[in-house]
mmCIF file as Biopython writes it, N, C-alpha, C and O atoms, coordinates in Angstrom:
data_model
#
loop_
_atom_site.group_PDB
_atom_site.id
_atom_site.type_symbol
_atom_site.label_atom_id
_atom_site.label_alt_id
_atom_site.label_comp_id
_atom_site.label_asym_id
_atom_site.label_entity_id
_atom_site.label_seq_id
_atom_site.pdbx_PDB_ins_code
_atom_site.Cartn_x
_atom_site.Cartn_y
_atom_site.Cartn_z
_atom_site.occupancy
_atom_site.B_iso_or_equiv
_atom_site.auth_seq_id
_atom_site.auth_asym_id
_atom_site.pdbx_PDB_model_num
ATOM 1   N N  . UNK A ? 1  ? 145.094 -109.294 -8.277  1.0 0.0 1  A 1 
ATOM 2   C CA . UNK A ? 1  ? 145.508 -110.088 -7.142  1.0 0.0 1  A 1 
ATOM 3   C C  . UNK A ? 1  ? 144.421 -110.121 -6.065  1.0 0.0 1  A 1 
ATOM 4   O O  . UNK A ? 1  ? 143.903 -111.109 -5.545  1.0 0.0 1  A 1 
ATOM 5   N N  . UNK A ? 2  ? 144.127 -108.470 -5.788  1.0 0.0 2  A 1 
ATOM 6   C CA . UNK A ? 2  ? 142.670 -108.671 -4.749  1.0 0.0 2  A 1 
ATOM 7   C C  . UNK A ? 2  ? 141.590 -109.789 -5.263  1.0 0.0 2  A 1 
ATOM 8   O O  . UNK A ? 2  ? 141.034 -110.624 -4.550  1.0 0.0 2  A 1 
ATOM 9   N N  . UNK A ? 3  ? 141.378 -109.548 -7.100  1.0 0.0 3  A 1 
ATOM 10  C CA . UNK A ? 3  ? 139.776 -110.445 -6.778  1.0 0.0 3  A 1 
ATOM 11  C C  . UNK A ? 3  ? 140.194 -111.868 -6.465  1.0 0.0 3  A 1 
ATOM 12  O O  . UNK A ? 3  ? 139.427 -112.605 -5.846  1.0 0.0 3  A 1 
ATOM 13  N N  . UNK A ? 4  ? 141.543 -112.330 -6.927  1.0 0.0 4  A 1 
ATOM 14  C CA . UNK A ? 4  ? 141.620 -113.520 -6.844  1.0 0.0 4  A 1 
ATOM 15  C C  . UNK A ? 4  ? 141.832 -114.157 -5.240  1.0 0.0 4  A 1 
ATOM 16  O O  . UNK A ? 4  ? 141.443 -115.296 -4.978  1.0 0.0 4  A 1 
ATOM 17  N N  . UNK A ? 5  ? 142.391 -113.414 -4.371  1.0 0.0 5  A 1 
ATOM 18  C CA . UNK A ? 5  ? 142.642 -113.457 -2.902  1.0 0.0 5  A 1 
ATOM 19  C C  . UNK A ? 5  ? 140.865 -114.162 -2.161  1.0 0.0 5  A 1 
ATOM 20  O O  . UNK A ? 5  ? 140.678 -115.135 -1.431  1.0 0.0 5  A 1 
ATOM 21  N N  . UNK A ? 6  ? 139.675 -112.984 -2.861  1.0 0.0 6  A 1 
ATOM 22  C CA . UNK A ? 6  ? 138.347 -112.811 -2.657  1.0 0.0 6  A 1 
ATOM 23  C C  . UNK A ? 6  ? 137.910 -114.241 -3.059  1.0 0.0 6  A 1 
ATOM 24  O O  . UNK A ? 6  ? 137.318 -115.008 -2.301  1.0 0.0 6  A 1 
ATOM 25  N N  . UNK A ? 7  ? 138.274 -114.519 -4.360  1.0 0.0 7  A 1 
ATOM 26  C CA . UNK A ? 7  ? 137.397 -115.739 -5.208  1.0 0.0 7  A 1 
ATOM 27  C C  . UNK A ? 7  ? 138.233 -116.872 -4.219  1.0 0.0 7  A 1 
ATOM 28  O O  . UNK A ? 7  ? 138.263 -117.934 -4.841  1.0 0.0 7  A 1 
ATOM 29  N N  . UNK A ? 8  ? 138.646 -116.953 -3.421  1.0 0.0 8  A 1 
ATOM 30  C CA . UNK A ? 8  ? 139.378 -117.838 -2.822  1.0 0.0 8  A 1 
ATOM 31  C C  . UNK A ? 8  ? 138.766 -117.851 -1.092  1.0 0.0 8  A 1 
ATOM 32  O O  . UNK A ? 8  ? 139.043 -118.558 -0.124  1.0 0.0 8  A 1 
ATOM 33  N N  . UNK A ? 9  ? 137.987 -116.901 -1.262  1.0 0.0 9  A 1 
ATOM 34  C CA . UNK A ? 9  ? 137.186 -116.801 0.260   1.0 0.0 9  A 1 
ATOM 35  C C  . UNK A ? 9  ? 136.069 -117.094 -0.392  1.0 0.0 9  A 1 
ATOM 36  O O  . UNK A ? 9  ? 135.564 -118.194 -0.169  1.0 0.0 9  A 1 
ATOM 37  N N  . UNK A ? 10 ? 135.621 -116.454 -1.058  1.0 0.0 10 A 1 
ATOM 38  C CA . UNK A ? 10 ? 134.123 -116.441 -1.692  1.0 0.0 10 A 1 
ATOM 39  C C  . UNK A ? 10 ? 133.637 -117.251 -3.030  1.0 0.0 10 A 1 
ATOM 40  O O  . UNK A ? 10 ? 132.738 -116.940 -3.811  1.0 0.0 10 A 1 
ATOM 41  N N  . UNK A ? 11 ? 134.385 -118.227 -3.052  1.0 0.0 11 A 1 
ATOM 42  C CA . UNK A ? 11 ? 134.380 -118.717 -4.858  1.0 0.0 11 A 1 
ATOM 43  C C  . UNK A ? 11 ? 133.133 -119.346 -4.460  1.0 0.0 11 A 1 
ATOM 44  O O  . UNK A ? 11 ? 132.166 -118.997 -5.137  1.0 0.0 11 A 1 
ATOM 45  N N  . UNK A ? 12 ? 132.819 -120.525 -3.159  1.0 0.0 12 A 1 
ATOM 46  C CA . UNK A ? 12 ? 131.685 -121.514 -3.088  1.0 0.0 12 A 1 
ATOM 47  C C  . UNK A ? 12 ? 130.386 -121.017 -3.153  1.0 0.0 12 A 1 
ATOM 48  O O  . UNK A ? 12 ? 129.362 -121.648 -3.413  1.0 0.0 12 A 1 
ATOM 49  N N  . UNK A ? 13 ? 130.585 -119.125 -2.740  1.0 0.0 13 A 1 
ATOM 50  C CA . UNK A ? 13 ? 129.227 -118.767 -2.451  1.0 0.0 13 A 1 
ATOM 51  C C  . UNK A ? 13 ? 128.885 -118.691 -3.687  1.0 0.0 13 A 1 
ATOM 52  O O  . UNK A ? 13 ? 129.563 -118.038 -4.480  1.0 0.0 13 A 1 
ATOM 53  N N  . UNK A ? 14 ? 127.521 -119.497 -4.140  1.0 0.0 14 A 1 
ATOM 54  C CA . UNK A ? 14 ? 126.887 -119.431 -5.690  1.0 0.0 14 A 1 
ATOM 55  C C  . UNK A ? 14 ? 126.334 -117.611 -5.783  1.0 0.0 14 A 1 
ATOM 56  O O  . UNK A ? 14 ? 126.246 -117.065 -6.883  1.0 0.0 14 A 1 
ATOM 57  N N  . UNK A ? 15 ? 126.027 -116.906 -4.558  1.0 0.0 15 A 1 
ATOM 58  C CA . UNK A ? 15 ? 125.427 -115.447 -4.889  1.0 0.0 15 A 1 
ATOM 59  C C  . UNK A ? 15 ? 126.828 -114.686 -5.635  1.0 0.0 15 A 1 
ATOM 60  O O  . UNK A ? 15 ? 126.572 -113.876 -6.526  1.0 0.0 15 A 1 
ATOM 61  N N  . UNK A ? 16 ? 128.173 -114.912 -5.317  1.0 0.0 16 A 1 
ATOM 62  C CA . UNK A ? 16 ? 129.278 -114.233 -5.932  1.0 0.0 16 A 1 
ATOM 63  C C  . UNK A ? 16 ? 129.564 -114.806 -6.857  1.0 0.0 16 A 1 
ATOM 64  O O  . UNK A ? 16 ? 129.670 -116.026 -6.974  1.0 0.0 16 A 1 
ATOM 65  N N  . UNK A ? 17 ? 129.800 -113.622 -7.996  1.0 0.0 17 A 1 
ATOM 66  C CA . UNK A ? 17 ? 130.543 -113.818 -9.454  1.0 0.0 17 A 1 
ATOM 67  C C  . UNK A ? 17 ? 131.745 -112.769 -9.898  1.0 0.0 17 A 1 
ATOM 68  O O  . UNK A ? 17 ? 131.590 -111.632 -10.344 1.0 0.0 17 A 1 
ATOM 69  N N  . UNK A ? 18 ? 132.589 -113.247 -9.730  1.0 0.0 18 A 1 
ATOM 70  C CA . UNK A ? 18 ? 134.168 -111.965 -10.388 1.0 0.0 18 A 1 
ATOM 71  C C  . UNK A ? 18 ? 134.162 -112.349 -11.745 1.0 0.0 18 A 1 
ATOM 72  O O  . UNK A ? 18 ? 134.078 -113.422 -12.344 1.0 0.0 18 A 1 
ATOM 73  N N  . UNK A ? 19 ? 134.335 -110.544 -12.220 1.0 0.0 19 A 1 
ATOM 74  C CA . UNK A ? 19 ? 134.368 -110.405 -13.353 1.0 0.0 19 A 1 
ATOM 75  C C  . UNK A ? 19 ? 135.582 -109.226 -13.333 1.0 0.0 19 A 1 
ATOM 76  O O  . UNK A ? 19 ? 135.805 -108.479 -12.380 1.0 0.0 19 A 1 
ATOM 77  N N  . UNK A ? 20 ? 136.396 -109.242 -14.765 1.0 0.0 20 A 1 
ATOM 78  C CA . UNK A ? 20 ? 137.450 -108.079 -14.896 1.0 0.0 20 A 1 
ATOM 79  C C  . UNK A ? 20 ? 136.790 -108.071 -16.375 1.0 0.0 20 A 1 
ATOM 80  O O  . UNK A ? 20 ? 136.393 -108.960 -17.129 1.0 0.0 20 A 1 
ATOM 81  N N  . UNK A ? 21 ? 136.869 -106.369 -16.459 1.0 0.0 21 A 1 
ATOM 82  C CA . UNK A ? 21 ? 136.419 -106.141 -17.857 1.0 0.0 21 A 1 
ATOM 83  C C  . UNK A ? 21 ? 137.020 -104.085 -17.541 1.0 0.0 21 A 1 
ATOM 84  O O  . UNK A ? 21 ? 137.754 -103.544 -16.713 1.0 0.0 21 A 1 
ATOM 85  N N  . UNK A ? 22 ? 136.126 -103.548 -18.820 1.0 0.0 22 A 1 
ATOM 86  C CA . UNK A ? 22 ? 136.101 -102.077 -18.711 1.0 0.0 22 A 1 
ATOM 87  C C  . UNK A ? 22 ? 134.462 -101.715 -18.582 1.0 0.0 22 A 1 
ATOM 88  O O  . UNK A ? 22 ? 133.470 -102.230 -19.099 1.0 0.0 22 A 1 
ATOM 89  N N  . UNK A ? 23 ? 134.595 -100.866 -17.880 1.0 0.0 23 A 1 
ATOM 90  C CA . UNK A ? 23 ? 133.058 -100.764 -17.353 1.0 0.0 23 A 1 
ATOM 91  C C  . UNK A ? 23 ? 132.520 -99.879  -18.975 1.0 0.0 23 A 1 
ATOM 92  O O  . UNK A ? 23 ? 131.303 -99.732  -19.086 1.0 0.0 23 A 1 
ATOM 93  N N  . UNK A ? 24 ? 133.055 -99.555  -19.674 1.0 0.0 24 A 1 
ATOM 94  C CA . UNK A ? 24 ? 133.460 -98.736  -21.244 1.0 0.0 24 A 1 
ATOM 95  C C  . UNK A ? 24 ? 132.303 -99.656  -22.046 1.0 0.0 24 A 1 
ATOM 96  O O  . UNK A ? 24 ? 131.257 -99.155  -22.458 1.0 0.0 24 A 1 
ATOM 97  N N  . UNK A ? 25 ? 132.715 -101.366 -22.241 1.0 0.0 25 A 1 
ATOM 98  C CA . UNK A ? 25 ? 133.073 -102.169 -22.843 1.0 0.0 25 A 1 
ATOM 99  C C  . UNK A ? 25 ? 131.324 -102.414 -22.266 1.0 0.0 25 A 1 
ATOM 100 O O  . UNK A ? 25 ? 131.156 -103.015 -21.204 1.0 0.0 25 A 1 
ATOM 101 N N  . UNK A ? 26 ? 130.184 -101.929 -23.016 1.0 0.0 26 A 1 
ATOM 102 C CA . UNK A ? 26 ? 129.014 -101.971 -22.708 1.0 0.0 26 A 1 
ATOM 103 C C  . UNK A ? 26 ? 128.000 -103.564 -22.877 1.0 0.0 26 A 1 
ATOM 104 O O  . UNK A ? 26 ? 127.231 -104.068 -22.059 1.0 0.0 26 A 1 
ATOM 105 N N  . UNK A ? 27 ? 128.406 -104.051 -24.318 1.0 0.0 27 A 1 
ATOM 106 C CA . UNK A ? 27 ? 128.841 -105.746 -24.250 1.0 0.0 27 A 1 
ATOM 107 C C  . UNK A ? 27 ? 128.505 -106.697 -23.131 1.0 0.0 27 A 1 
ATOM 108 O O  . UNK A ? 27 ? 127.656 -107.438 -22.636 1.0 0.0 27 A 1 
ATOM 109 N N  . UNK A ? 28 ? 129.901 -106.122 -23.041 1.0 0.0 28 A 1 
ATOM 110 C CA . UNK A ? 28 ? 130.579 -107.200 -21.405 1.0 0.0 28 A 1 
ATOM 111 C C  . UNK A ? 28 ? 130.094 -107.070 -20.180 1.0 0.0 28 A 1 
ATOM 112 O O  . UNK A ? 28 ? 129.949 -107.990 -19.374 1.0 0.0 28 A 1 
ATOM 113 N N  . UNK A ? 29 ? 129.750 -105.559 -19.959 1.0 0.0 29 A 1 
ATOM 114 C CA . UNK A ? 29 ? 128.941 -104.866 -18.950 1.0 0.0 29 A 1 
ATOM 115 C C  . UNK A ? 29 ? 127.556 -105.732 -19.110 1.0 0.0 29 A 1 
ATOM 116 O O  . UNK A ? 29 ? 127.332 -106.714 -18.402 1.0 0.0 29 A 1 
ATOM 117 N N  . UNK A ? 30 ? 126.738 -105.305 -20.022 1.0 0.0 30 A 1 
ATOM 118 C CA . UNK A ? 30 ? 125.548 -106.246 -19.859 1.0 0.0 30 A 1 
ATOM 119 C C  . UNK A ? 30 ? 125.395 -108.158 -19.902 1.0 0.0 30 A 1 
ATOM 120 O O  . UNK A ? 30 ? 124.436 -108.803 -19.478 1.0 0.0 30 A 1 
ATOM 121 N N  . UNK A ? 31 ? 126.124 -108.473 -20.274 1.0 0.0 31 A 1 
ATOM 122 C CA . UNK A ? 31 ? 126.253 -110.084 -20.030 1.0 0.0 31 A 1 
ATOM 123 C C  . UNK A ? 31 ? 126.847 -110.218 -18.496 1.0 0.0 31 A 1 
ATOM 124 O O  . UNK A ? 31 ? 126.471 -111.252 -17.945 1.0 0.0 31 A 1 
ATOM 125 N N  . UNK A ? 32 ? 127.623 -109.452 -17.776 1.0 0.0 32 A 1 
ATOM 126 C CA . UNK A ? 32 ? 127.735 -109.885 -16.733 1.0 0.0 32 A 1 
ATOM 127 C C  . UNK A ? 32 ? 126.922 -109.338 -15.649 1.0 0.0 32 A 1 
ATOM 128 O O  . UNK A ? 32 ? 126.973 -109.817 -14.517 1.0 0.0 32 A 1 
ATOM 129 N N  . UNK A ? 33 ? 126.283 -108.492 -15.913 1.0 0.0 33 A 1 
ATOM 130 C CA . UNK A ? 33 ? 124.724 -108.122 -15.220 1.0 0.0 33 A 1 
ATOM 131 C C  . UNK A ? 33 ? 123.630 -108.415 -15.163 1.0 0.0 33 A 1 
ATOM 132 O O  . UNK A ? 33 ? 122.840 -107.897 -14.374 1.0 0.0 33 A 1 
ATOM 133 N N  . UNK A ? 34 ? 123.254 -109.572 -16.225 1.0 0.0 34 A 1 
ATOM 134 C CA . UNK A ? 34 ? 122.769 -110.249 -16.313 1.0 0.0 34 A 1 
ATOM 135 C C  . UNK A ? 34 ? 122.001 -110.912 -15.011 1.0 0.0 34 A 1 
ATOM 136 O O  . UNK A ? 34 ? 122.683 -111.903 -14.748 1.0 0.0 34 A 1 
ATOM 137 N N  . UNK A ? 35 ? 120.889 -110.840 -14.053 1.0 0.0 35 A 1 
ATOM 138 C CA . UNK A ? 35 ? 120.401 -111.540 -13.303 1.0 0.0 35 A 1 
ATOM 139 C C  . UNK A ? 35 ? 121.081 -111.425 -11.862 1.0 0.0 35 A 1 
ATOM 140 O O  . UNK A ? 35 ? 121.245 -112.208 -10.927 1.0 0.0 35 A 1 
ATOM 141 N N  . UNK A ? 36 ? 121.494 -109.696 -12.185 1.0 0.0 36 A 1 
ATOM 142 C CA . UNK A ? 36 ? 122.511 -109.378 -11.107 1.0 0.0 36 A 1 
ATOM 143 C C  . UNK A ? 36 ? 121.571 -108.074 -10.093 1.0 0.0 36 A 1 
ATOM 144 O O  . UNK A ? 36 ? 121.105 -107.059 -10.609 1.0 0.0 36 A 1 
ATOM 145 N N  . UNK A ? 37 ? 121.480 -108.349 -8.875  1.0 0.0 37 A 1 
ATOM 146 C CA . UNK A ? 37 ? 120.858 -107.113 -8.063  1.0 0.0 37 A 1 
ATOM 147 C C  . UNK A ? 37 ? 121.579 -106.198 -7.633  1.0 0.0 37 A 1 
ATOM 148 O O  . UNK A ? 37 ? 121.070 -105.078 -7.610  1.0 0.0 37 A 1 
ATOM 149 N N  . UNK A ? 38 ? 122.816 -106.337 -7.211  1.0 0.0 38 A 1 
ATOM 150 C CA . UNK A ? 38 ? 123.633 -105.646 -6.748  1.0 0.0 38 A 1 
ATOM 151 C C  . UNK A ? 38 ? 125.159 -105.709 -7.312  1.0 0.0 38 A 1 
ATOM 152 O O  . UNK A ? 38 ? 125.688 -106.784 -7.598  1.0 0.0 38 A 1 
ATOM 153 N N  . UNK A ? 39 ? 125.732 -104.612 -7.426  1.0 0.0 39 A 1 
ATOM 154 C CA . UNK A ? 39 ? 126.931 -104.648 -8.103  1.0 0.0 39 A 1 
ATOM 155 C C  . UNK A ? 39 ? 128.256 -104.051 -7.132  1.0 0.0 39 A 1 
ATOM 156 O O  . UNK A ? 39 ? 127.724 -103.059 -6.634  1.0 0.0 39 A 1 
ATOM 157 N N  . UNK A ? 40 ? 129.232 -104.080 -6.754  1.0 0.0 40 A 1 
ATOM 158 C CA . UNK A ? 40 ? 130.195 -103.333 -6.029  1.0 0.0 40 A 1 
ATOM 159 C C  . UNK A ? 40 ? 131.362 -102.970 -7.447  1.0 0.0 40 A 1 
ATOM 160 O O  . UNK A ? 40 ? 131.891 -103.838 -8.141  1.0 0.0 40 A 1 
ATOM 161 N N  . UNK A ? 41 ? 131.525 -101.658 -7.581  1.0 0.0 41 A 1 
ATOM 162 C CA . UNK A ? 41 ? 132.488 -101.466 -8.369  1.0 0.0 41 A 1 
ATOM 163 C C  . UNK A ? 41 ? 133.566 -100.820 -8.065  1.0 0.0 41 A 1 
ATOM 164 O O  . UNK A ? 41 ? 133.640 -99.599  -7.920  1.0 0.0 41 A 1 
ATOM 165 N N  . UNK A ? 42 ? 134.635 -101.775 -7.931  1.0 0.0 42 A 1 
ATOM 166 C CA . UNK A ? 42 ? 135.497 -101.437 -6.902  1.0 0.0 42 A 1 
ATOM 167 C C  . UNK A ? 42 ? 137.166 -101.104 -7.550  1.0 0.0 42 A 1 
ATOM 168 O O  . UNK A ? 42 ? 138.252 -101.300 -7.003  1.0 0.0 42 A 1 
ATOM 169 N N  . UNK A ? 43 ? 136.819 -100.482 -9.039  1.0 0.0 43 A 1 
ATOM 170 C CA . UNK A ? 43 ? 137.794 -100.218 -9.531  1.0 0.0 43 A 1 
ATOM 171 C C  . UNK A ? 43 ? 138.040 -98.938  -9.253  1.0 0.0 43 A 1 
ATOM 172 O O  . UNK A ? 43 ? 137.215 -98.131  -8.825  1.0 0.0 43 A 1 
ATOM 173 N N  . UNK A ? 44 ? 139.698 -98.646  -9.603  1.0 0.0 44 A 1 
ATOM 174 C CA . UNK A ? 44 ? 139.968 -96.901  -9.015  1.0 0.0 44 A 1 
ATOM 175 C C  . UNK A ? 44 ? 141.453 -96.893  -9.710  1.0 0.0 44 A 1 
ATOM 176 O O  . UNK A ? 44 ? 142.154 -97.902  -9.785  1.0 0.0 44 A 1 
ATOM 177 N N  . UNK A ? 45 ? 141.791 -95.732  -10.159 1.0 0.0 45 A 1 
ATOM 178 C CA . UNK A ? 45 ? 143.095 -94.952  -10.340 1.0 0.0 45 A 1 
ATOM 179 C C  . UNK A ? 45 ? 143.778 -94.415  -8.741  1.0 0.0 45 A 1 
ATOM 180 O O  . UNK A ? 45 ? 143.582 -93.374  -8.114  1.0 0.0 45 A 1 
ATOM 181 N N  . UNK A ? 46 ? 144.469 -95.383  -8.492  1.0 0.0 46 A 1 
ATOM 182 C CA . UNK A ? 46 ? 144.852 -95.050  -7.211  1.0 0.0 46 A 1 
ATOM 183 C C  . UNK A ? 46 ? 145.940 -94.609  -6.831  1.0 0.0 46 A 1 
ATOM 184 O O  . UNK A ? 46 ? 146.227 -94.598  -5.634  1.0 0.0 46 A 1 
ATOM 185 N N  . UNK A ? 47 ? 147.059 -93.994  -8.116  1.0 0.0 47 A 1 
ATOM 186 C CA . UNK A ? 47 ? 148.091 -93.709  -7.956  1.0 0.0 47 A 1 
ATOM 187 C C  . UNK A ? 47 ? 148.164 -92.311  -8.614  1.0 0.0 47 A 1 
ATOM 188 O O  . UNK A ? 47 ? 147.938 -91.901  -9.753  1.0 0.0 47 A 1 
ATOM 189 N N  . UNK A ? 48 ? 148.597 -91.694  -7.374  1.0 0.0 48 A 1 
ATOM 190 C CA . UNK A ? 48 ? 148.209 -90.130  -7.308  1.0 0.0 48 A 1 
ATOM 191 C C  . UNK A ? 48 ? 148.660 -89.380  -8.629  1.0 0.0 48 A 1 
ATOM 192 O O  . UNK A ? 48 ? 147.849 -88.816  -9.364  1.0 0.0 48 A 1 
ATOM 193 N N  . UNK A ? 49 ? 150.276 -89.430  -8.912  1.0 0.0 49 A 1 
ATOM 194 C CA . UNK A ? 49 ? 151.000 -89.188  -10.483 1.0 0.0 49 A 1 
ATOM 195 C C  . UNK A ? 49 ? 150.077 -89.149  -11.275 1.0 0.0 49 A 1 
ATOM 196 O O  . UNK A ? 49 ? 149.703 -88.130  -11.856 1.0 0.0 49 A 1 
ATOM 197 N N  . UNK A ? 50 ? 149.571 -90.329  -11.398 1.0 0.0 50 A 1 
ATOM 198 C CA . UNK A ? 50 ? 148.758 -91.116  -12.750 1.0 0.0 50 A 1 
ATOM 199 C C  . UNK A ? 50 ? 147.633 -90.011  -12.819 1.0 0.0 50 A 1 
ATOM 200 O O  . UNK A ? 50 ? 147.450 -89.166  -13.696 1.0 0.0 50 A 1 
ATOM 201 N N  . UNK A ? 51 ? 146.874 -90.263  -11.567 1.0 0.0 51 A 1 
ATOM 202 C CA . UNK A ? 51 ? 145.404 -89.077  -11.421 1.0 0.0 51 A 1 
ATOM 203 C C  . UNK A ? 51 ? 145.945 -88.137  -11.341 1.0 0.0 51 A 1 
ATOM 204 O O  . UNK A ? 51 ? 144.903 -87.504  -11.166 1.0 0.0 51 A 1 
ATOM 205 N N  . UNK A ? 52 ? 146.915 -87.156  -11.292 1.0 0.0 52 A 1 
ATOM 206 C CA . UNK A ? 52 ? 147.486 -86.083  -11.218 1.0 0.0 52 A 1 
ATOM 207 C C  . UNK A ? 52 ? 147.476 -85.701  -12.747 1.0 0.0 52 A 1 
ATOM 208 O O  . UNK A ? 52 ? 146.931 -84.641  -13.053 1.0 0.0 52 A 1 
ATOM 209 N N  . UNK A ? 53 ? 148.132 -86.617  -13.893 1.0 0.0 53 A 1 
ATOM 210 C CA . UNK A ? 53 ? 148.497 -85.961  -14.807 1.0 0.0 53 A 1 
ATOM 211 C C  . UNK A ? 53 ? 147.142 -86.395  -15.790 1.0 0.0 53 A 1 
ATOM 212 O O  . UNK A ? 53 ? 146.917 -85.823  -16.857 1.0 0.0 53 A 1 
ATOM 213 N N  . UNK A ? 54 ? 146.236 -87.563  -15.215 1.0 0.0 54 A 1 
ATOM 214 C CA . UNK A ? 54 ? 145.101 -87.845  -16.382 1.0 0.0 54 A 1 
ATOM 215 C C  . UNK A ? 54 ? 143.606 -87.481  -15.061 1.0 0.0 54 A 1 
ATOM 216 O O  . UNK A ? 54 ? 142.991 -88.261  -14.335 1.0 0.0 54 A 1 
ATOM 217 N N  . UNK A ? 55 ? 143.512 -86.291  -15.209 1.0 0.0 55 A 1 
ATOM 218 C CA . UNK A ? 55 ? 142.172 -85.744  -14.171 1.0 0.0 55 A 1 
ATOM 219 C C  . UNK A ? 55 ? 141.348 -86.218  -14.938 1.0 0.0 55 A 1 
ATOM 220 O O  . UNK A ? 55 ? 140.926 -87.310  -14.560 1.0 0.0 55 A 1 
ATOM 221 N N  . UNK A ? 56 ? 140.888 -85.809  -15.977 1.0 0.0 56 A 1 
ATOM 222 C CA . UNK A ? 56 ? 139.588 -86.270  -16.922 1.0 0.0 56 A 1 
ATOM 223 C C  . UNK A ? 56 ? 139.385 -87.769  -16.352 1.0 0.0 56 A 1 
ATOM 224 O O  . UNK A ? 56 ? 138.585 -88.092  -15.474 1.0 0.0 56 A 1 
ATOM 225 N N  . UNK A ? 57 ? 140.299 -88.628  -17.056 1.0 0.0 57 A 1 
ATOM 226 C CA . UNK A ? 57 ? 140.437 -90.144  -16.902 1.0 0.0 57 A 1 
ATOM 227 C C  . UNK A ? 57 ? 139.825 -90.360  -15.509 1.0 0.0 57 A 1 
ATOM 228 O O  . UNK A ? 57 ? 138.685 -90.787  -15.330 1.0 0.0 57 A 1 
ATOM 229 N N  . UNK A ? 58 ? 140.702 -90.021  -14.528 1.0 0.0 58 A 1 
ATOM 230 C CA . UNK A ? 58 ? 140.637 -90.055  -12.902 1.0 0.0 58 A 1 
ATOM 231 C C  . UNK A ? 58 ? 138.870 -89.778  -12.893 1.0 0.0 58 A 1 
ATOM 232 O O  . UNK A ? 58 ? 137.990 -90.512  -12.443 1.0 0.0 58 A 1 
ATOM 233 N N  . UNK A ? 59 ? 138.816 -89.144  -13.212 1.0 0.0 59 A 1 
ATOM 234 C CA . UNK A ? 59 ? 137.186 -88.596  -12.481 1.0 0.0 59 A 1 
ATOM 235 C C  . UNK A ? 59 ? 136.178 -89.876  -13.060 1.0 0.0 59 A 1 
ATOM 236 O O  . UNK A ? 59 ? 135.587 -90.744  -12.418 1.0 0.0 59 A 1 
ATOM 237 N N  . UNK A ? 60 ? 136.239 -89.599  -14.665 1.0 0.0 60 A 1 
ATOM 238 C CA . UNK A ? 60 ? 135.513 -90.830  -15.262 1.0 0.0 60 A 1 
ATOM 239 C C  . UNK A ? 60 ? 135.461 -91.972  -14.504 1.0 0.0 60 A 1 
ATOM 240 O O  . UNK A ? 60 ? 134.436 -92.275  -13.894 1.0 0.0 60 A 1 
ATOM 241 N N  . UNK A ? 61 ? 136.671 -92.777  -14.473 1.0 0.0 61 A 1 
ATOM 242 C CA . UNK A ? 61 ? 137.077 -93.783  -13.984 1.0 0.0 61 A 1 
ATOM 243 C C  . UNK A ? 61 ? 136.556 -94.049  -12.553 1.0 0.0 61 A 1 
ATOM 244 O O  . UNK A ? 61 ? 135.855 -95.055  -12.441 1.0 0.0 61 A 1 
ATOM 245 N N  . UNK A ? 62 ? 136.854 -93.082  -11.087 1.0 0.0 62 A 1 
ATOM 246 C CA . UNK A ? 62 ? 136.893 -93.109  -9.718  1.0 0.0 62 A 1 
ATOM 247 C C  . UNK A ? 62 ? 135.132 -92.543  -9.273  1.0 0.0 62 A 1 
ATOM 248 O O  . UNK A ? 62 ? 134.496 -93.124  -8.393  1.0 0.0 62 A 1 
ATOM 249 N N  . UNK A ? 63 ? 134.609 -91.439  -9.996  1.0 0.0 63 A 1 
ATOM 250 C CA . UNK A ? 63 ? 133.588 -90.964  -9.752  1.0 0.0 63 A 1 
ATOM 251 C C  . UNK A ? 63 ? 132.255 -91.357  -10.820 1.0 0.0 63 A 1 
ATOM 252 O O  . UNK A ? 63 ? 131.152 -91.470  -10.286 1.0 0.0 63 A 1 
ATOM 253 N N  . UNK A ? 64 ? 132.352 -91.538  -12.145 1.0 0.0 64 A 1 
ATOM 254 C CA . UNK A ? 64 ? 131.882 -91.760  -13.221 1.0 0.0 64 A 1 
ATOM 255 C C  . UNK A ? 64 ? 131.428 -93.237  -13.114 1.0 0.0 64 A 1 
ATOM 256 O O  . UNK A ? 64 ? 130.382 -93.630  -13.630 1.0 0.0 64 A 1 
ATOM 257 N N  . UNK A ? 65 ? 132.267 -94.029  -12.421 1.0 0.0 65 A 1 
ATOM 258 C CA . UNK A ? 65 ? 132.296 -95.450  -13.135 1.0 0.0 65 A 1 
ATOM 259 C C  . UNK A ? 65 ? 132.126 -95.631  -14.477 1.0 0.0 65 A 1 
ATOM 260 O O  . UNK A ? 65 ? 131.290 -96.372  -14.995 1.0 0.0 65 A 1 
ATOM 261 N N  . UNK A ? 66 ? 133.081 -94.818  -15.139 1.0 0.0 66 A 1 
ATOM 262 C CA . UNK A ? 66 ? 133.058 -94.965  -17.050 1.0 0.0 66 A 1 
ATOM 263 C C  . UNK A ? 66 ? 134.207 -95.451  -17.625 1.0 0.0 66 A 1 
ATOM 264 O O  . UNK A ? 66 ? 134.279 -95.578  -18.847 1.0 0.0 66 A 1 
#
């Protein structure tokens, strides 16, 4: 819902590109980096339960970007 809120402020600017993928998914990762300088990765496990009962996951995921 956020990126789409964003692509709706920012769709005209040609410097922005939204992408949803798994940062895992090494593939997809490099085709959309492609000719890219800067990246914001703004994914996260943000629900405490969830990171509570999957720490490994949580860390990868929030600190790792994996």
């Amino acid at each position: 819902m956020k990126q789409w809120e964003m692509a709706k402020l920012y769709g005209d600017d040609a410097r922005v590109r939204f992408f949803i993928g798994v940062v895992r998914d090494k593939d997809r990762l490099v085709r959309a980096l492609s000719g890219i300088d800067y990246v914001v990765h703004a994914a996260a496990t943000k629900i405490v339960p969830t990171a509570e009962y999957n720490p490994f996951e949580c860390v990868k995921t929030n600190v790792l970007g994996q």
